[in-house]
C-alpha positions, 0 to 999 in steps of 0.5 A: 575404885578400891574398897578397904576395911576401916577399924575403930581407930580409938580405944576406950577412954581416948577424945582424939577423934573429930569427926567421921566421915562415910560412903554408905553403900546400898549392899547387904552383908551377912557378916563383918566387923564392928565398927569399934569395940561394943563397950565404946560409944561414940554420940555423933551429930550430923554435919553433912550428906549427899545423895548420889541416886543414879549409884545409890552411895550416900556420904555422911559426915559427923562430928563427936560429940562431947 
């Protein structure tokens, strides 16, 4: 399994983006990047999610709300 760093793939002010979709992965970090920049809000609803207990992992899904 690889991992990699996900950025904001959308800037201030641009509607292109659906939906967004996470693994959760139960480790602490003490550092990193924000997800997107502090002046963007992205107001998500839930659509789907999975457990996956013997690993700890949960999958998230989410829709962008307009």
């Amino acid at each position: 399994m690889s991992t990699q760093s996900v950025g904001c793939v959308v800037g201030p002010g641009d509607t292109t983006l659906d939906e967004i979709e996470l693994f959760v992965v139960p480790t602490v970090v003490g550092g990193g990047k924000p997800f997107c920049a502090p002046d963007r809000r992205l107001d998500l609803t839930l659509e789907e999610h999975r457990v996956f207990p013997s690993s700890g992992w949960m999958y998230v899904r989410y829709s962008v709300s307009r």
